[in-house]
One Martini backbone bead per residue (centre of mass of N, CA, C, O) as a GRO file, in nm:
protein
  277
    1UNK     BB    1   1.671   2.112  -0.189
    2UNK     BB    2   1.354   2.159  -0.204
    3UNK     BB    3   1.344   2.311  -0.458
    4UNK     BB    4   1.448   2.125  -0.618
    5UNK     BB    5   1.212   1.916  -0.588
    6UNK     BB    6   1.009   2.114  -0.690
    7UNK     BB    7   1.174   2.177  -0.970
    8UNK     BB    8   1.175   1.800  -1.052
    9UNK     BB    9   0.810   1.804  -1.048
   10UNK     BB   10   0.811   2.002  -1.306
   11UNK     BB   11   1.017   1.818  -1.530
   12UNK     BB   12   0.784   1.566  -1.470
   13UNK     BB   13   0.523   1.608  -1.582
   14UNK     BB   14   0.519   1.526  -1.914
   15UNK     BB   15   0.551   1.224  -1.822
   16UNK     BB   16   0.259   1.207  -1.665
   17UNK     BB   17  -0.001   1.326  -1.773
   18UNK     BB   18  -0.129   1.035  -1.839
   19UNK     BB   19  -0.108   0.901  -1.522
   20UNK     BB   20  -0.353   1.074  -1.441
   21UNK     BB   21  -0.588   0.930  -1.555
   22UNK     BB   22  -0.562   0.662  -1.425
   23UNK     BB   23  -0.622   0.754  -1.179
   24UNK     BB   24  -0.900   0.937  -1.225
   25UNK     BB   25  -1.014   0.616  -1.256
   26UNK     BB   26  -0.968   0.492  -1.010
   27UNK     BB   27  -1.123   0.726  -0.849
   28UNK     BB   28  -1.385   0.664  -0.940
   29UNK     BB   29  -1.425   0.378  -0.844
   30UNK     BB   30  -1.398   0.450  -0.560
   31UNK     BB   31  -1.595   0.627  -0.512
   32UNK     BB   32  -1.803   0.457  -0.525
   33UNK     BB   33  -1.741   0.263  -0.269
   34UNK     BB   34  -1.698   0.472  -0.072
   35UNK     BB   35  -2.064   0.524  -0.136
   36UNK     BB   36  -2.149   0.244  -0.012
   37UNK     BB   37  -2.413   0.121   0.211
   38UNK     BB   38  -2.372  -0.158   0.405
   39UNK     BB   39  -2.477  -0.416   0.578
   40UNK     BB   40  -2.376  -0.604   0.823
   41UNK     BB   41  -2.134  -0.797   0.729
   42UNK     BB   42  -2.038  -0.624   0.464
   43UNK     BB   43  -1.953  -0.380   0.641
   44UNK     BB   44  -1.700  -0.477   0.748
   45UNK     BB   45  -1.562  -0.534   0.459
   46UNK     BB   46  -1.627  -0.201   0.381
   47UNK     BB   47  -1.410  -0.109   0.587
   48UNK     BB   48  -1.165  -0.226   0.527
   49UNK     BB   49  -1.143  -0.209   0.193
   50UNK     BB   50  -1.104   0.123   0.235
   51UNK     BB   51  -0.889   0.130   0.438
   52UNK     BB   52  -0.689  -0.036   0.190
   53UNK     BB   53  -0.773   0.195  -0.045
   54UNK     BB   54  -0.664   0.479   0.075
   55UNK     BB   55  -0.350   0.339   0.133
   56UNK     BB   56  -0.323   0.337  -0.176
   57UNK     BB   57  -0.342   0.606  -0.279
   58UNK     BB   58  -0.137   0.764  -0.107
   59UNK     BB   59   0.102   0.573  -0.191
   60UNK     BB   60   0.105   0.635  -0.463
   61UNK     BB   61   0.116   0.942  -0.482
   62UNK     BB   62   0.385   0.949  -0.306
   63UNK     BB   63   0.568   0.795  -0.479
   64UNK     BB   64   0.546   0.956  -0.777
   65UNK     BB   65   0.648   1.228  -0.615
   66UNK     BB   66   0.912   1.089  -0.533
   67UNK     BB   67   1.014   1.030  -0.827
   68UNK     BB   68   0.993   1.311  -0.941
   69UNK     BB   69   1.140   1.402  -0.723
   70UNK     BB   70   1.443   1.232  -0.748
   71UNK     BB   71   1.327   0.965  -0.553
   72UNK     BB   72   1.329   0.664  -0.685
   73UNK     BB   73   1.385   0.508  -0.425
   74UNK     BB   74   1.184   0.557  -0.224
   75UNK     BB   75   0.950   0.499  -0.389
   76UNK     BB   76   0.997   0.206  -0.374
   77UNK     BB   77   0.939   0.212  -0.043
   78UNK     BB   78   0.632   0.260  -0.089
   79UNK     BB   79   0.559  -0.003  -0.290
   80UNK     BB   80   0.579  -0.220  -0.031
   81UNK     BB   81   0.342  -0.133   0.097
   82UNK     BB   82   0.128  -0.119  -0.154
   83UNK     BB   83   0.157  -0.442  -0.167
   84UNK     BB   84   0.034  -0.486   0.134
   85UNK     BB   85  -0.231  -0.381   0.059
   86UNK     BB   86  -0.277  -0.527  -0.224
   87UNK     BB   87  -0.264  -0.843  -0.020
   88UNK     BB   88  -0.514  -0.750   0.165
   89UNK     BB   89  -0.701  -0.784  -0.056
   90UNK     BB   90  -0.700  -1.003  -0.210
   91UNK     BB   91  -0.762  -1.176   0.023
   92UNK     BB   92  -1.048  -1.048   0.058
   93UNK     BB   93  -1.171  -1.106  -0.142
   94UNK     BB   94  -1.157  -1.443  -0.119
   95UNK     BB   95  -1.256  -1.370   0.245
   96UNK     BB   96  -1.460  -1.120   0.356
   97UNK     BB   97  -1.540  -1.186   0.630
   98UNK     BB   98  -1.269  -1.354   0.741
   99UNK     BB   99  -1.042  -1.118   0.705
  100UNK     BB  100  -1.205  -0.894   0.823
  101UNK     BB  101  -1.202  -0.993   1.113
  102UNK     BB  102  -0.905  -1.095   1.133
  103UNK     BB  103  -0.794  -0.765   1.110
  104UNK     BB  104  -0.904  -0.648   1.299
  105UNK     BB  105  -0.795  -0.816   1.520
  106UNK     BB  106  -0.536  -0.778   1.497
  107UNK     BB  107  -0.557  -0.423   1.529
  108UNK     BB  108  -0.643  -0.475   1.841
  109UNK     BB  109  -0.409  -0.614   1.937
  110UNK     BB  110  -0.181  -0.455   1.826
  111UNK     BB  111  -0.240  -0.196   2.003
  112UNK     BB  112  -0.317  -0.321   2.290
  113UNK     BB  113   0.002  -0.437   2.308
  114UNK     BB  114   0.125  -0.168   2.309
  115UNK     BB  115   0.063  -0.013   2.518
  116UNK     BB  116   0.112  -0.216   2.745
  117UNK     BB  117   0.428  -0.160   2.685
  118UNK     BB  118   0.427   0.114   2.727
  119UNK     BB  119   0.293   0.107   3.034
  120UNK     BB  120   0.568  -0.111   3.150
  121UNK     BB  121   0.785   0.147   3.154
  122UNK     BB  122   0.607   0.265   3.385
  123UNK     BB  123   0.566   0.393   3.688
  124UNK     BB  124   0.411   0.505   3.917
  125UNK     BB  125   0.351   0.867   3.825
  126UNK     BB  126   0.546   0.848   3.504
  127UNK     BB  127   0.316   0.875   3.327
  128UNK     BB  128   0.296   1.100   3.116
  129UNK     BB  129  -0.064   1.055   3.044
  130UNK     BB  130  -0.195   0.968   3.302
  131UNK     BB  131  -0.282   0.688   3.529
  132UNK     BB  132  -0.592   0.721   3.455
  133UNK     BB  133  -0.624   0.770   3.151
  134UNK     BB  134  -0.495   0.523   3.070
  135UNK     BB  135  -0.629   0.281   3.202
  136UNK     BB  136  -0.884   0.398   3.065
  137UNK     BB  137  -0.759   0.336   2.776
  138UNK     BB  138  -0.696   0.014   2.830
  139UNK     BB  139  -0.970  -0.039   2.830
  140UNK     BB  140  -1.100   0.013   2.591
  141UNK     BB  141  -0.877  -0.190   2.447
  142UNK     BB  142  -1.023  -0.413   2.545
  143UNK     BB  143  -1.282  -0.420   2.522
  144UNK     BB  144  -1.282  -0.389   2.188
  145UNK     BB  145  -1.163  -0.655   2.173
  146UNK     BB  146  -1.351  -0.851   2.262
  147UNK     BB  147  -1.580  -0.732   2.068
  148UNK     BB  148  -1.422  -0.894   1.845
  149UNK     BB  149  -1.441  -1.165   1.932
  150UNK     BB  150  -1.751  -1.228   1.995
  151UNK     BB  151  -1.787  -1.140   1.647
  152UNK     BB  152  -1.616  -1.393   1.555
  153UNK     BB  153  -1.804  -1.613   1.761
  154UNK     BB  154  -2.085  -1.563   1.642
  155UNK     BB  155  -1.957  -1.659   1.301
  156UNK     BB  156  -1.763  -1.939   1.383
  157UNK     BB  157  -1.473  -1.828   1.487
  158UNK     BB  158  -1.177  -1.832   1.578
  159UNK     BB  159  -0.940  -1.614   1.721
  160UNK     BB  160  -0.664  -1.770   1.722
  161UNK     BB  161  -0.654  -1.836   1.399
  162UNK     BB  162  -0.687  -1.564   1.267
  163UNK     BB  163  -0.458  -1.433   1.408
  164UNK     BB  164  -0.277  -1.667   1.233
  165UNK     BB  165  -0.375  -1.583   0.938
  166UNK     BB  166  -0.391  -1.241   0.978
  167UNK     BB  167  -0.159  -1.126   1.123
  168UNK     BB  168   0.082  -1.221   0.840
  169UNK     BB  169   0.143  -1.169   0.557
  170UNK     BB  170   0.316  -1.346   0.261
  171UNK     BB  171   0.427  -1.225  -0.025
  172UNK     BB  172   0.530  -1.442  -0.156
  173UNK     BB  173   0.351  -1.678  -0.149
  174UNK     BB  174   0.109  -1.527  -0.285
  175UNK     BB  175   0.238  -1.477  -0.559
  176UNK     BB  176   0.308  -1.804  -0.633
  177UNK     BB  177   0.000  -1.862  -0.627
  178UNK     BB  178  -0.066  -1.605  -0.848
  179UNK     BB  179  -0.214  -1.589  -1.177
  180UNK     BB  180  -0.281  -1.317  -1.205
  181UNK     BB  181  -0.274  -1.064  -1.441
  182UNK     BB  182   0.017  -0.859  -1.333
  183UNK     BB  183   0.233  -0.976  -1.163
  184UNK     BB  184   0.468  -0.856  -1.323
  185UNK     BB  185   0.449  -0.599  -1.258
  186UNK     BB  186   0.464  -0.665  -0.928
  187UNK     BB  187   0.744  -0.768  -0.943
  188UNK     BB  188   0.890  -0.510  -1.021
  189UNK     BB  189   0.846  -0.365  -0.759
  190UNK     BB  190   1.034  -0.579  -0.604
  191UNK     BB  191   1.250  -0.527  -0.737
  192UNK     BB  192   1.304  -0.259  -0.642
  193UNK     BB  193   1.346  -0.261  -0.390
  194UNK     BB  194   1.554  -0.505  -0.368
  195UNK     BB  195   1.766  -0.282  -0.525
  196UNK     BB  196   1.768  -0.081  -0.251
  197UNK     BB  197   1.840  -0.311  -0.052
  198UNK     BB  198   2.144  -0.347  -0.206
  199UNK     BB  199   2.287  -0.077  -0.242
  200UNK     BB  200   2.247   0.054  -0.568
  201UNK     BB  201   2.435   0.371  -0.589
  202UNK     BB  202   2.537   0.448  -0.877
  203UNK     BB  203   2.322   0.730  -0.900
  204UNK     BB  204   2.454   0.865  -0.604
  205UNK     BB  205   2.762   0.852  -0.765
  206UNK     BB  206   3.052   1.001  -0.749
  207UNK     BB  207   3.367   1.193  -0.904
  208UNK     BB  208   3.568   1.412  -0.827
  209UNK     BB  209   3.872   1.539  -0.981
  210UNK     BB  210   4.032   1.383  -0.706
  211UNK     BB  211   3.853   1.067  -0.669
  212UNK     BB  212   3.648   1.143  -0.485
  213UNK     BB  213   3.334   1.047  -0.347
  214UNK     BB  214   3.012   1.158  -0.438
  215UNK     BB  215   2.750   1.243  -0.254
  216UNK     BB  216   2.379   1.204  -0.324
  217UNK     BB  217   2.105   1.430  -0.228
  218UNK     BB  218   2.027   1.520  -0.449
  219UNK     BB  219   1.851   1.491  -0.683
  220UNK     BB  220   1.752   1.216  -0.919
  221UNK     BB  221   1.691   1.219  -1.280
  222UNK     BB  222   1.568   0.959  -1.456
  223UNK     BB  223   1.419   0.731  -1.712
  224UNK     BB  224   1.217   0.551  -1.483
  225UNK     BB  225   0.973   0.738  -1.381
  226UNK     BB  226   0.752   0.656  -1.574
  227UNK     BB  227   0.764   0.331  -1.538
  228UNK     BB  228   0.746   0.318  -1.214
  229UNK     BB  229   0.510   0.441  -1.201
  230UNK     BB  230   0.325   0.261  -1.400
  231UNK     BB  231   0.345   0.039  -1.145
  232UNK     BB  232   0.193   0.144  -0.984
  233UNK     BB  233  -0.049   0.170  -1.130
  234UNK     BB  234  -0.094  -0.120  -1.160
  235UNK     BB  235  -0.110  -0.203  -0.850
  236UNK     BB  236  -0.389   0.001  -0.794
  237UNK     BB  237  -0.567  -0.171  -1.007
  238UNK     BB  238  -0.588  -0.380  -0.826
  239UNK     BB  239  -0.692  -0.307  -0.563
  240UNK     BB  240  -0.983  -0.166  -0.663
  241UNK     BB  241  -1.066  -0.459  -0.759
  242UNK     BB  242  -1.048  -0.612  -0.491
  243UNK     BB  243  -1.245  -0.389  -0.354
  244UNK     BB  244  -1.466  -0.459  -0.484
  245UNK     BB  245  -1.517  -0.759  -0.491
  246UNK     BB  246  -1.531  -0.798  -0.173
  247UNK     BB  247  -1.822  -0.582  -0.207
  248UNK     BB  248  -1.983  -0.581  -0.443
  249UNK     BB  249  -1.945  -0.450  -0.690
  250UNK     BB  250  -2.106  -0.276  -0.974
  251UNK     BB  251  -1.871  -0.351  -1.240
  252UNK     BB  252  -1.583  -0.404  -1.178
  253UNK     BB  253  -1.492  -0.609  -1.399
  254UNK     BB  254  -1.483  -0.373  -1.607
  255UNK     BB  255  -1.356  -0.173  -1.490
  256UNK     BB  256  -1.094  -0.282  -1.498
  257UNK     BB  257  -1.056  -0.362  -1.790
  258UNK     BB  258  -1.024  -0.047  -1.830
  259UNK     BB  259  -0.763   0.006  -1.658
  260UNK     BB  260  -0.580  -0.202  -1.771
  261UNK     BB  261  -0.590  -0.069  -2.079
  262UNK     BB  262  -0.448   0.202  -1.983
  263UNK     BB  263  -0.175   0.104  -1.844
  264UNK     BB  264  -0.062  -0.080  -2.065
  265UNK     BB  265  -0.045   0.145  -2.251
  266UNK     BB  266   0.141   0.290  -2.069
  267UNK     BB  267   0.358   0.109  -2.044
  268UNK     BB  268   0.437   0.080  -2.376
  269UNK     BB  269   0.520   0.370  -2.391
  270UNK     BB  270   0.756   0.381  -2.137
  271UNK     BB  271   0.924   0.208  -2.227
  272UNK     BB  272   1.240   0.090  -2.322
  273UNK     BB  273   1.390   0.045  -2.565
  274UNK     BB  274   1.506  -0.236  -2.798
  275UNK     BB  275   1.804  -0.323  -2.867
  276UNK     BB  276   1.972  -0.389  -3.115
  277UNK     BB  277   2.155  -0.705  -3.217
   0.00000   0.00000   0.00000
């Protein structure tokens, strides 16, 4: 099976092959950002930043790489990830210091929530991790909580207003709300994910000659890789766009104009011809 899929990612290779290079202007203008060395506040919005346009290019890598192998339903449920990151990083432009306080605080307080749930399943002396070890554990996310709570307080800001506006951002609401260009083509991605979440199995079953049904846990190439693919890099130029922007990246906004016309002739490309009426 897993030969398989590795053997239908070389028979998809001639399909994507100018994906690669949409990709590699990405990664160009990533690197870019990820080599600006900020100080004070903007500091802070070039980590947040940093760290959801890391978590778009690997998520794209995997999709693209799953859909590739045959498994483009997989890949679309990676591609509503990517979309989770594009809406992180849209809010960051947005409002670069205060969301991006908001989302550590976010992350601060539910890794810290999460530990303490996790020690409060376990009686003195039964908890695996070793009971002064994690003490001392949970006393550093409650510090650094605190200290991130303290860094809030001291830009202006509410600390339970921010983690209740940016603590779970609501993916229909903002696109709903937002008018710019190529949003078509990510609600393409949520209409992918919506399809499979709707357990839309007709490509991965089929009838064998005694008309039993037979269930496909093995690759299966469609003509949709190209597309869905190209679908997902266009979500991707997006990241980057937001990306910069929230850091004041110098002419991010050339790099984007450069990046959609890239992948929108990658598009047009890769679209499936329609029938003549």
């Amino acid at each position: 099976m897993l030969e398989a899929a590795i053997d239908a990612i070389h028979d998809s290779e001639p399909q994507l092959r100018a994906h690669w290079v949409v990709f590699d202007s990405c990664k160009e203008t990533a690197d870019g950002i990820f080599a600006m060395a900020p100080t004070g506040d903007q500091a802070i919005t070039w980590l947040v930043a940093s760290n959801f346009l890391t978590a778009s290019f690997r998520l794209a890598i995997s999709s693209i790489l799953l859909k590739a192998s045959g498994y483009l339903d997989q890949g679309a449920i990676l591609d509503r990830s990517l979309m989770d990151a594009h809406l992180h990083l849209l809010v960051l432009a947005r409002a670069p210091i205060e969301a991006g306080l908001g989302f550590l605080l976010h992350v601060a307080d539910r890794e810290t929530a999460g530990r303490e749930s996790l020690a409060a399943q376990f009686d003195v002396g039964e908890n695996p991790f070793g009971d002064e070890k994690y003490r001392q554990f949970l006393d550093h996310l409650r510090d650094q909580r605190g200290w991130y709570e303290d860094l809030v307080r001291s830009r202006g800001f509410d600390p339970a207003k921010l983690k209740k506006k940016y603590g779970k951002l609501k993916q229909h609401g903002l696109i709903s709300k937002e008018a710019a260009p190529g949003f078509c083509a990510i609600g393409d991605v949520l209409a992918d994910v919506a399809h499979v979440r709707g357990v839309q199995l007709e490509p991965y079953t089929g009838m064998d000659e005694s008309g039993r049904i037979m269930w496909r846990i093995d690759p299966v190439l469609t003509a949709n890789i190209a597309v869905s693919s190209a679908q997902t890099l266009n979500v991707l130029t997006f990241c980057v766009l937001h990306a910069g922007r929230s850091v004041g990246f110098q002419g991010i906004e050339e790099k984007s104009g450069h990046l959609q016309d890239l992948v929108q002739r990658l598009l047009r490309v890769t679209a499936p011809p329609v029938a003549s009426p």
